[in-house]
DOSENU-266502 format. One record per residue (C-alpha): residue number from 1; residue in three letters; x, y, z. Coordinates in steps of 0.05 Angstrom, whole numbers, always signed. Layout:
+-----+--------+--------+--------+--------+
: num : residu :     xx :     yy :     zz :
+-----+--------+--------+--------+--------+
: NUM :    ALA :      X :      Y :      Z :
...
+-----+--------+--------+--------+--------+
***
This chain:
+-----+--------+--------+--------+--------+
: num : residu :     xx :     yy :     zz :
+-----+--------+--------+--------+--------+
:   1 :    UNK :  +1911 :  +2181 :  +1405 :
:   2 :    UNK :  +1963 :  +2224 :  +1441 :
:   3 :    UNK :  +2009 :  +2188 :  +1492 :
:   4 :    UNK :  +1978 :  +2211 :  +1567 :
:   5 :    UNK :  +2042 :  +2261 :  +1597 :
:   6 :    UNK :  +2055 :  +2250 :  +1665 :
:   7 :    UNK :  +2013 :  +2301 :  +1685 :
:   8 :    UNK :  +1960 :  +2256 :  +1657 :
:   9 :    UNK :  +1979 :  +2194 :  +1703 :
:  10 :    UNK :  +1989 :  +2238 :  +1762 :
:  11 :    UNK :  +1912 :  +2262 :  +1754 :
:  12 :    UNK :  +1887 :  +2199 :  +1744 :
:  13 :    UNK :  +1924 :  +2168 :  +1802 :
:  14 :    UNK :  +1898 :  +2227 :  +1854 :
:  15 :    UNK :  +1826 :  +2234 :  +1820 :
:  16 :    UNK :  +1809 :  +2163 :  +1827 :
:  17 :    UNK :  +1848 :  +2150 :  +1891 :
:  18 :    UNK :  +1836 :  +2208 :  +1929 :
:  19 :    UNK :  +1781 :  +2263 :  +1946 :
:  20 :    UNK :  +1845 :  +2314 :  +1935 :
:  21 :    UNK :  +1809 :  +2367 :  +1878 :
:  22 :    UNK :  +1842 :  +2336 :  +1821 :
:  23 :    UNK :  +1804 :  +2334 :  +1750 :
:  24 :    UNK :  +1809 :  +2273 :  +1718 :
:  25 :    UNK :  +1829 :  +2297 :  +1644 :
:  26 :    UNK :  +1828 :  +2226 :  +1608 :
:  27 :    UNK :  +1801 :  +2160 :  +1622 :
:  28 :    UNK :  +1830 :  +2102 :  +1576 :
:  29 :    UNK :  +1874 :  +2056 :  +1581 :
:  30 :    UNK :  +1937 :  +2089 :  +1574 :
:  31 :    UNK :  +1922 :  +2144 :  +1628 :
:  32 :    UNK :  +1902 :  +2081 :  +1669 :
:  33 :    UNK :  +1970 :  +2050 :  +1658 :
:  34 :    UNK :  +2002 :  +2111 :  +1680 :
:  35 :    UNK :  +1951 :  +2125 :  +1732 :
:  36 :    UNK :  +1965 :  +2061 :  +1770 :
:  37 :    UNK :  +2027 :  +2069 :  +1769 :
:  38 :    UNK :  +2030 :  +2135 :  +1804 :
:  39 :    UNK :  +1988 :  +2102 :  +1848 :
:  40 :    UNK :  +2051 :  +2095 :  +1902 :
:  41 :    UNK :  +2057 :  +2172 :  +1901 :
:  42 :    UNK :  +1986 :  +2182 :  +1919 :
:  43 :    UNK :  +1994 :  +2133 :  +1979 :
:  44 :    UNK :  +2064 :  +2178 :  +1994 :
:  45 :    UNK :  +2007 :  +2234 :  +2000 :
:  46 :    UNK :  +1955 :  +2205 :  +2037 :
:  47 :    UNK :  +2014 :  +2170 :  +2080 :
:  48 :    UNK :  +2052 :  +2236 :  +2104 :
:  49 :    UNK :  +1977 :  +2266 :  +2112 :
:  50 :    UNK :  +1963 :  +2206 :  +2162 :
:  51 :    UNK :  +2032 :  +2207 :  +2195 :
:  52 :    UNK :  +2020 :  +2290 :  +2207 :
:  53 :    UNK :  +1961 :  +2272 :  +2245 :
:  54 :    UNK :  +1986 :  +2224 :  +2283 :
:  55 :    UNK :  +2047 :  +2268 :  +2300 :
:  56 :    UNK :  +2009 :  +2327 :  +2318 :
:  57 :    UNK :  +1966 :  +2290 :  +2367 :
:  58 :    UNK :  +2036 :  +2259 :  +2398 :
:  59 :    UNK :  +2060 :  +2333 :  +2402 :
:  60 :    UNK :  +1986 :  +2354 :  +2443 :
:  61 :    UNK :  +2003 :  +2308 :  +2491 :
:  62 :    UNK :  +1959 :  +2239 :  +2455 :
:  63 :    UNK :  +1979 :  +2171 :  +2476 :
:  64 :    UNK :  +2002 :  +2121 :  +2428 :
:  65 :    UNK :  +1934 :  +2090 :  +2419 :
:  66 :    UNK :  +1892 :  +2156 :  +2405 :
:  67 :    UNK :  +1942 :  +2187 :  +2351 :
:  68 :    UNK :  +1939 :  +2114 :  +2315 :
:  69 :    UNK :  +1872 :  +2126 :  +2310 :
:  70 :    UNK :  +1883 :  +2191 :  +2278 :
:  71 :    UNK :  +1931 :  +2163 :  +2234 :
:  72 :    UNK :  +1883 :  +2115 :  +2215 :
:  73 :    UNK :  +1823 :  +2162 :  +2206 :
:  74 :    UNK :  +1861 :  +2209 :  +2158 :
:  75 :    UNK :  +1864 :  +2151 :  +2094 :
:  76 :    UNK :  +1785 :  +2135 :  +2111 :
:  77 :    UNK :  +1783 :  +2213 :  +2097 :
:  78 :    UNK :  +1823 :  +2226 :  +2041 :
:  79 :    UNK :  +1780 :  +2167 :  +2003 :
:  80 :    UNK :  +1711 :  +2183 :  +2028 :
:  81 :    UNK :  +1722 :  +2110 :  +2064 :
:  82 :    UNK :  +1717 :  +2085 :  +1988 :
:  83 :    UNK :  +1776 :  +2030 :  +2002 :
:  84 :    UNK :  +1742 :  +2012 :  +2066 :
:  85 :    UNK :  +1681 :  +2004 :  +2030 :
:  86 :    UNK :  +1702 :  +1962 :  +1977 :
:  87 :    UNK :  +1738 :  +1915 :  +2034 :
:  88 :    UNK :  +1668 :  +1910 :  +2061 :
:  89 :    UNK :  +1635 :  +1890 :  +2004 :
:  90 :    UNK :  +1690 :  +1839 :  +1982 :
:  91 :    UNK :  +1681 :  +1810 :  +2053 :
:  92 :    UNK :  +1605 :  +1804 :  +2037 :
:  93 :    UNK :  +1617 :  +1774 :  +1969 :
:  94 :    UNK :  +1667 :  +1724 :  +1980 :
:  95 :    UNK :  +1627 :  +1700 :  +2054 :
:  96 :    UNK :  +1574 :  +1699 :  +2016 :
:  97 :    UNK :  +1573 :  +1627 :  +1980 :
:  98 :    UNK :  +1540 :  +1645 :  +1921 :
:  99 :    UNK :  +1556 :  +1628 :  +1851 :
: 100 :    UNK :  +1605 :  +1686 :  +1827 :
: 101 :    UNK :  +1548 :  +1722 :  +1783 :
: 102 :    UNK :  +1511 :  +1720 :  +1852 :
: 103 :    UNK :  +1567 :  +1746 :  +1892 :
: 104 :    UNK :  +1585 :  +1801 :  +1845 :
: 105 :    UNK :  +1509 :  +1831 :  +1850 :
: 106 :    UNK :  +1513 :  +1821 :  +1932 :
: 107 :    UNK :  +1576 :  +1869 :  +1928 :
: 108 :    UNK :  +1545 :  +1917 :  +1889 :
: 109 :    UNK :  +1491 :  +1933 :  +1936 :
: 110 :    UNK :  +1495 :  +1989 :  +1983 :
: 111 :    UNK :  +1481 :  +1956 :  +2045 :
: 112 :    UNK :  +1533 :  +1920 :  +2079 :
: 113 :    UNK :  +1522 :  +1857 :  +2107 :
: 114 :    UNK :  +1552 :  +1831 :  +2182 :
: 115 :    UNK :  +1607 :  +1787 :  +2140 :
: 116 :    UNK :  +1630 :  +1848 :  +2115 :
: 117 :    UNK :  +1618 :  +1891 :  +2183 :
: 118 :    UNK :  +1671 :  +1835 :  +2230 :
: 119 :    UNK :  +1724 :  +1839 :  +2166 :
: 120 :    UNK :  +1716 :  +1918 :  +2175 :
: 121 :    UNK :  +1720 :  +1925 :  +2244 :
: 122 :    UNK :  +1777 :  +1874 :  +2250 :
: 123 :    UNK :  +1820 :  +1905 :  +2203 :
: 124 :    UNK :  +1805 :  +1982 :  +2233 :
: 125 :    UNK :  +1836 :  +1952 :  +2301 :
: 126 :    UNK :  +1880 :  +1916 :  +2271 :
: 127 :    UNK :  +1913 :  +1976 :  +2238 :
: 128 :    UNK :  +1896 :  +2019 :  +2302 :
: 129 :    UNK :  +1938 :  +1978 :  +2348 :
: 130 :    UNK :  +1992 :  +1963 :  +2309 :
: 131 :    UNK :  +2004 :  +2036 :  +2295 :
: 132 :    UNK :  +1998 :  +2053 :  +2374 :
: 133 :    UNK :  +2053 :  +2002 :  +2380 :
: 134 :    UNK :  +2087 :  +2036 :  +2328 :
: 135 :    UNK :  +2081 :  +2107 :  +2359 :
: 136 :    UNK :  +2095 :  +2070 :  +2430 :
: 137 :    UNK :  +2165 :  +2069 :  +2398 :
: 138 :    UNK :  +2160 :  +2152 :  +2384 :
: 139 :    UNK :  +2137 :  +2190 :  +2345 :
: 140 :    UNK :  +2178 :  +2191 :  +2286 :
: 141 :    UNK :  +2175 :  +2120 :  +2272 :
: 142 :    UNK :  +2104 :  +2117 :  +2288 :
: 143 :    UNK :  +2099 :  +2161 :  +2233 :
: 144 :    UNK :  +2140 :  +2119 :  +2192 :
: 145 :    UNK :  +2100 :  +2070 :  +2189 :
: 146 :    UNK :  +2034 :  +2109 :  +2174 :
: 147 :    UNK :  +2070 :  +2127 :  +2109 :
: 148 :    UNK :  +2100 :  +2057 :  +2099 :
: 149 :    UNK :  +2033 :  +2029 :  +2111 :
: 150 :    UNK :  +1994 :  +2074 :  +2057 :
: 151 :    UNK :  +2047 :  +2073 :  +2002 :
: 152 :    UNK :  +2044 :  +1998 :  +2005 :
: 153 :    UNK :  +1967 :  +1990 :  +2002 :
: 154 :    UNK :  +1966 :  +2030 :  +1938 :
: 155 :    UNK :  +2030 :  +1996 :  +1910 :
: 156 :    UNK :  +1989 :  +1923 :  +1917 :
: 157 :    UNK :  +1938 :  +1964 :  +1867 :
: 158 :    UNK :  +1992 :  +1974 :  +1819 :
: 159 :    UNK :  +2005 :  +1907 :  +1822 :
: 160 :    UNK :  +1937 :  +1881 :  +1817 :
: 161 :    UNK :  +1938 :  +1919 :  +1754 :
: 162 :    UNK :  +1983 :  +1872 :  +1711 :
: 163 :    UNK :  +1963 :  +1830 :  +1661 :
: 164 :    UNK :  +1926 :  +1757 :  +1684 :
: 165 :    UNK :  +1884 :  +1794 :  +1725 :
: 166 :    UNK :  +1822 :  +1807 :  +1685 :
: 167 :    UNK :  +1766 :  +1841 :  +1706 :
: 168 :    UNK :  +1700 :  +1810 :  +1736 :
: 169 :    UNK :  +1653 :  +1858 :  +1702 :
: 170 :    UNK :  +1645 :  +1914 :  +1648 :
: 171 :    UNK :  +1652 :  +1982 :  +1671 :
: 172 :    UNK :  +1673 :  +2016 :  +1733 :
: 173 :    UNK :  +1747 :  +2029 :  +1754 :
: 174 :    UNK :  +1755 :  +1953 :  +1767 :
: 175 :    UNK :  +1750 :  +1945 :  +1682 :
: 176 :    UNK :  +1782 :  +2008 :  +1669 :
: 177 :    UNK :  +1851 :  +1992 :  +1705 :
: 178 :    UNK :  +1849 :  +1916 :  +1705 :
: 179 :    UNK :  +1908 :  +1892 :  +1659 :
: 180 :    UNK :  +1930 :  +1969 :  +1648 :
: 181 :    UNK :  +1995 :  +1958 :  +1678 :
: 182 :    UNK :  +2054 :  +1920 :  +1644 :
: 183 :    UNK :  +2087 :  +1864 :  +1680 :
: 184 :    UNK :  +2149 :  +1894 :  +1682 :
: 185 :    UNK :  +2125 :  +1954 :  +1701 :
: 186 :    UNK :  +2087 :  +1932 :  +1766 :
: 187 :    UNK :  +2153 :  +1888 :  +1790 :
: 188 :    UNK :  +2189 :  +1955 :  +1776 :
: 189 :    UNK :  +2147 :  +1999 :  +1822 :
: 190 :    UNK :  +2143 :  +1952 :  +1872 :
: 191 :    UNK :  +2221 :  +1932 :  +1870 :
: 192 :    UNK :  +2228 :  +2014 :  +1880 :
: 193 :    UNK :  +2176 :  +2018 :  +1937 :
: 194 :    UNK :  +2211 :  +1961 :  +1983 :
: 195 :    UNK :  +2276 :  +1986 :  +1968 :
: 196 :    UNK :  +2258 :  +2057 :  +1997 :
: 197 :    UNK :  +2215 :  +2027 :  +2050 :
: 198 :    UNK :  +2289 :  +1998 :  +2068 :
: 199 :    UNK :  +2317 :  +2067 :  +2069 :
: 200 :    UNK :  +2265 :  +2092 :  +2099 :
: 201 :    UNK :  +2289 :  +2040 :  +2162 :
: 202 :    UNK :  +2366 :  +2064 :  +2164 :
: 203 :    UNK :  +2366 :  +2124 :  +2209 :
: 204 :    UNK :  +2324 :  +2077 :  +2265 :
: 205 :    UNK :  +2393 :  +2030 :  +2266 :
: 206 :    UNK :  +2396 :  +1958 :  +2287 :
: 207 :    UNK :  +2356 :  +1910 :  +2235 :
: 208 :    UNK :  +2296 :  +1967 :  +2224 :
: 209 :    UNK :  +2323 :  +1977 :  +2153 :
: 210 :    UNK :  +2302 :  +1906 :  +2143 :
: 211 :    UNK :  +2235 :  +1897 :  +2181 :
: 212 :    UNK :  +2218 :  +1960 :  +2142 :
: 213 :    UNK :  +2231 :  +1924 :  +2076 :
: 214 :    UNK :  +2190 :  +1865 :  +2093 :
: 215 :    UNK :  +2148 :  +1901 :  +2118 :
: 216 :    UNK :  +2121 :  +1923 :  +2053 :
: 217 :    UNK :  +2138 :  +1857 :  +2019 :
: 218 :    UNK :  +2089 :  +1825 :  +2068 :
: 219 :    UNK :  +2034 :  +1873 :  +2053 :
: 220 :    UNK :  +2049 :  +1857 :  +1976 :
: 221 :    UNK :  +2039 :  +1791 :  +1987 :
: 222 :    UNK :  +1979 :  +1786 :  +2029 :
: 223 :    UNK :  +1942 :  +1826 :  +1975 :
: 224 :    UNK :  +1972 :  +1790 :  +1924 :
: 225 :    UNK :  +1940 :  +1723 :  +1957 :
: 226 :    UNK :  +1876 :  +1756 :  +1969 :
: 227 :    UNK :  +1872 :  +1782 :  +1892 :
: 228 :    UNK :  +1885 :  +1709 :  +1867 :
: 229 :    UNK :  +1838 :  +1685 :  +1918 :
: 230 :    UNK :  +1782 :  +1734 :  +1888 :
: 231 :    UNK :  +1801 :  +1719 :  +1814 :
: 232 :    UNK :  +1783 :  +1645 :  +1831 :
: 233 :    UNK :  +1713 :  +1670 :  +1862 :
: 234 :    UNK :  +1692 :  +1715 :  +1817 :
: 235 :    UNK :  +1727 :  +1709 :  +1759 :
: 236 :    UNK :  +1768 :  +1778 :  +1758 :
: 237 :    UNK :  +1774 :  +1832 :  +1798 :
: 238 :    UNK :  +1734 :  +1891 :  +1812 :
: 239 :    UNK :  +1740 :  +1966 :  +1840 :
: 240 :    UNK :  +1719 :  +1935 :  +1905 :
: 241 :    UNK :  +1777 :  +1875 :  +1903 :
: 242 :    UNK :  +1828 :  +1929 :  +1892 :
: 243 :    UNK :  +1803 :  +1970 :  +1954 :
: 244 :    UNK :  +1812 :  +1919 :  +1990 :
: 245 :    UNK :  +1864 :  +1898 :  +1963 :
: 246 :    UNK :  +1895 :  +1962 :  +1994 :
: 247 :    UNK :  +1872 :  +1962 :  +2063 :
: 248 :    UNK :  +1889 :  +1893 :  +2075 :
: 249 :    UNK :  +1955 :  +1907 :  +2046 :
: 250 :    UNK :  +1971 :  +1965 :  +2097 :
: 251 :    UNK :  +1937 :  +1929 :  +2156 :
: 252 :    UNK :  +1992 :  +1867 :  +2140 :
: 253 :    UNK :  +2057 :  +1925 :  +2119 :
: 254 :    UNK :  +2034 :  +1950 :  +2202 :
: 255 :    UNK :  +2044 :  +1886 :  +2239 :
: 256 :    UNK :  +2122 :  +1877 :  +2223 :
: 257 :    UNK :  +2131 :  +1953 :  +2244 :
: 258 :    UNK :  +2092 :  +1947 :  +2309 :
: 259 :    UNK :  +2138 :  +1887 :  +2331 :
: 260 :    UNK :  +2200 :  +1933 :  +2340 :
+-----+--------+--------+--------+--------+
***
């Protein structure tokens, strides 16, 4: 089997990631590896999509509060709400209090149940407010943070992706990028990520450069916590546990940036 080219990992990153019209060319293991990797550079995407949004709203005249939402509504788009969804259904699964094999079928269903409804609603708001406090400090860092906030959500799926994660189930994305990523290579990406997140905070002076940077790290970490906490429920991991994985991870990167 031919080594994927990076044109390869870039597909698979946007194809599975995004609704951008990107064909999916191979599906194994090694086009997963270098899929979720990329995965950063899709949030970049879906991150300066969201912070346009935002920005044109601020330039129409918006308050804070109603480009955040914008901002916010553009990743639900860009994903169909799949991320969203899967944070619902881990909700449901792990309020559930069933036995994992239990639990895994509940999140599988298409209904979601009011467990999963509060976690979604809470963490829509919570990402809503704490970009209007970003954009309260202008637009520009407002927009900032949208980016921040998306790159790091799909950076904790690269890192979700290292080996000792396994996944719950056969099948789906969840067993198809579980493991994929070498250690080395998911410390890498993320070491990269929080050290441009820290860039990112330079031109906004004072101690931004470093809020930025935690920023991130905090979003890594919350995920991280909430991936180990899911391994120990249901045994692995699943294409849900990494969509959540990702929203709660931007929701957590937000709340350092809207405390300016």
């Amino acid at each position: 089997m031919t080594r994927p080219s990076p044109l390869d990992a870039l597909r698979f990153a946007f194809g599975t990631l995004t609704v951008l019209p990107v064909r999916v060319t191979r599906w194994d293991r090694a086009a997963a590896r270098g899929g979720m990797l990329a995965a950063p550079l899709a949030g970049l995407v879906v991150g300066v999509a969201s912070a346009a949004a935002g920005g044109v709203l601020v330039a129409l005249g918006a308050a804070p509060l109603l480009a955040a939402v914008g901002a916010v509504a553009v990743p639900a788009a860009l994903t169909r709400g799949l991320h969203l969804d899967g944070l619902a259904d881990t909700a449901d699964g792990l309020g559930s209090g069933k036995p994992a094999e239990e639990a895994l079928r509940i999140m599988k269903q298409s209904d979601v149940g009011p467990f999963g409804v509060v976690v979604l609603v809470l963490v829509l708001l919570g990402q809503a407010a704490a970009l209007a406090g970003a954009y309260g400090h202008g637009w520009v860092y407002g927009g900032t943070a949208a980016v921040l906030a998306a790159v790091a959500g799909r950076t904790a799926m690269t890192v979700a992706c290292r080996p000792g994660v396994p996944a719950a189930r056969p099948g789906g994305l969840g067993a198809a990028v579980a493991g994929a990523v070498p250690l080395a290579g998911a410390l890498a990406v993320a070491g990269v990520v929080v050290v441009l997140a820290c860039a990112a905070g330079v031109p906004f002076g004072g101690f931004t450069a470093l809020r930025t940077a935690v920023a991130v790290l905090l979003g890594l970490l919350v995920a991280e916590a909430g991936v180990r906490r899911c391994v120990r429920r249901f045994g692995g991991v699943t294409g849900d546990v990494f969509g959540a994985a990702c929203e709660v991870a931007a929701a957590s990167a937000l709340l350092p940036l809207a405390l300016r």
